[in-house]
C-alpha positions in Angstrom: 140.0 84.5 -70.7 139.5 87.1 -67.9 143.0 87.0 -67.3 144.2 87.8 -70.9 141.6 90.4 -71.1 143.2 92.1 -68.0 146.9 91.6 -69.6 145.8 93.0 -72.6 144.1 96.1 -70.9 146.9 96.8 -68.9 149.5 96.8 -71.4 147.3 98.8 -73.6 146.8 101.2 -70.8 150.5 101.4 -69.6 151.4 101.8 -73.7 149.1 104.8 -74.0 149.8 106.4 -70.5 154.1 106.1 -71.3 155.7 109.4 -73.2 156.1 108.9 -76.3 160.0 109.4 -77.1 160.3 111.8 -80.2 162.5 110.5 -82.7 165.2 112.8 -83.0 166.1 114.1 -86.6 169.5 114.0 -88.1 170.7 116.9 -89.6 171.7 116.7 -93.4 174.5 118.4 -92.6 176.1 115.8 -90.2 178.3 113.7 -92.0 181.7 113.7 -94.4 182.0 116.3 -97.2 184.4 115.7 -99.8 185.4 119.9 -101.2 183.8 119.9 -104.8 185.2 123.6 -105.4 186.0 126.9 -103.6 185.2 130.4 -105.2 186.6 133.7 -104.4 184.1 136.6 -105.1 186.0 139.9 -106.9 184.6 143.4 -106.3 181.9 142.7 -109.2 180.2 139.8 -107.4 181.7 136.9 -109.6 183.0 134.0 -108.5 186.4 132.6 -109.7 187.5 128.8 -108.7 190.8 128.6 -106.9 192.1 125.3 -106.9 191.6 123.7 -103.2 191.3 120.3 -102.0 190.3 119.2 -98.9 187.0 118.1 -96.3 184.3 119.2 -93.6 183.3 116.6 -91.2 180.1 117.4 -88.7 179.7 114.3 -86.3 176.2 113.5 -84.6 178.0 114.6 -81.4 178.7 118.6 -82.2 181.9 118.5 -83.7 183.2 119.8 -87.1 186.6 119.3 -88.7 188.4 121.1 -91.8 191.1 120.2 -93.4 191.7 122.2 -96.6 194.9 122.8 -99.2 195.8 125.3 -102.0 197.2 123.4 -104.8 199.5 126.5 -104.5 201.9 126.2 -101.6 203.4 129.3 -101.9 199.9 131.3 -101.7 199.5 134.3 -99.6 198.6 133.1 -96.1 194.8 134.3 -95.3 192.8 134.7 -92.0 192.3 130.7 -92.5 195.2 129.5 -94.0 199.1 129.0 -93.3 201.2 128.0 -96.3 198.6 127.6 -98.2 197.0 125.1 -95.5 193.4 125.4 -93.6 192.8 123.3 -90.2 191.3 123.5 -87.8 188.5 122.2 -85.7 185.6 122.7 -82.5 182.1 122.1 -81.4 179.6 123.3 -83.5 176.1 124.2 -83.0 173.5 123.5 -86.4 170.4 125.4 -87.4 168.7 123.5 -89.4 166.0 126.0 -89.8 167.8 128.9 -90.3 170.1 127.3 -92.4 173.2 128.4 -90.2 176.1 126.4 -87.7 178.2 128.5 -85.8 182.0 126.6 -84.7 183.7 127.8 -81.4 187.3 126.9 -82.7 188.9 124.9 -80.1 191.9 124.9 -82.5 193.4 125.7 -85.3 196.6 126.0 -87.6 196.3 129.7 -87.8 196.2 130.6 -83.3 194.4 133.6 -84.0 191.7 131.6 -85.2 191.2 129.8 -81.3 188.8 130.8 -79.4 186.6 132.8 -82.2 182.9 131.7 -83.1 182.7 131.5 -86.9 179.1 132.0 -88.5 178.7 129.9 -91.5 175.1 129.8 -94.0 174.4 126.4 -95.6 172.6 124.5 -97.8 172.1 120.9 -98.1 170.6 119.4 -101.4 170.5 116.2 -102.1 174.7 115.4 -101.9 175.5 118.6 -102.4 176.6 120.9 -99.2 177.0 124.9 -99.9 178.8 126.9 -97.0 179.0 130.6 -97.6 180.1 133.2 -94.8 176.9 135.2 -93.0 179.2 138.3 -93.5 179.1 138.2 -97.5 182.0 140.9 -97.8 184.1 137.7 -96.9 183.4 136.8 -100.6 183.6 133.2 -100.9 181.6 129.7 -101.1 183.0 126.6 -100.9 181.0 123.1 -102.2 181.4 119.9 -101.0 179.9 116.1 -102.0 179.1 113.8 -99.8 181.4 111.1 -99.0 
């Protein structure tokens, strides 16, 4: 008895006395986002659809991915896009909090784009993720479904 008595005290006092390990949380954000729709802001403020396809993928590990098309091949190329064609891809830091990620793009369809930190708001409600640029004279939103 005075042996289980001494078991159980020291295993209570080693379970108290250890750090306890903080379960990290997963940001909504990480995960893969099938594009719901894009919008293209005109000088008024309101939002057209253009028709896009494509998807975001944020890994647990600090990575995001996009992969997006104009149904339009022949559209204008853009700061993003070649041929009517968005890729590109790099580590990513999240702010949950603020409600912000910036990606370093590691690379990219359009080279110009390598090597630049892109700023990006977002919101994540239930399956629903909204990505707007911090710079709002970029004028557009894109909106994504979870996969």
């Amino acid at each position: 008895m005075k042996t289980n008595l001494m078991i159980a005290t020291v295993a209570l006092t080693t379970a108290l006395s250890a750090p306890v390990m903080a379960e990290e949380k997963k940001s909504p954000i990480v995960g893969a986002w099938q594009m719901a729709s894009l919008e293209i802001a005109a000088a008024d403020g309101a939002y057209s659809k253009i028709p896009y396809s494509g998807q975001v993928i944020f890994t647990e590990s600090g990575t995001l991915s996009v992969q997006a098309a104009n149904a339009n091949r022949n559209a204008e190329d853009t700061t993003y896009t070649l041929q009517g064609y968005e890729s590109y891809y790099g580590p990513v830091v999240v702010d949950d909090k603020a409600g912000t990620f910036t990606i370093t793009v590691a690379s990219s369809l359009v080279r110009a784009l390598e090597g630049q930190s892109l700023v990006r708001k977002f919101d994540v409600t239930d399956d629903k993720l909204v990505i707007t640029p911090v710079d709002a004279s970029e004028g557009w939103r894109v909106t994504y479904d979870r996969q």
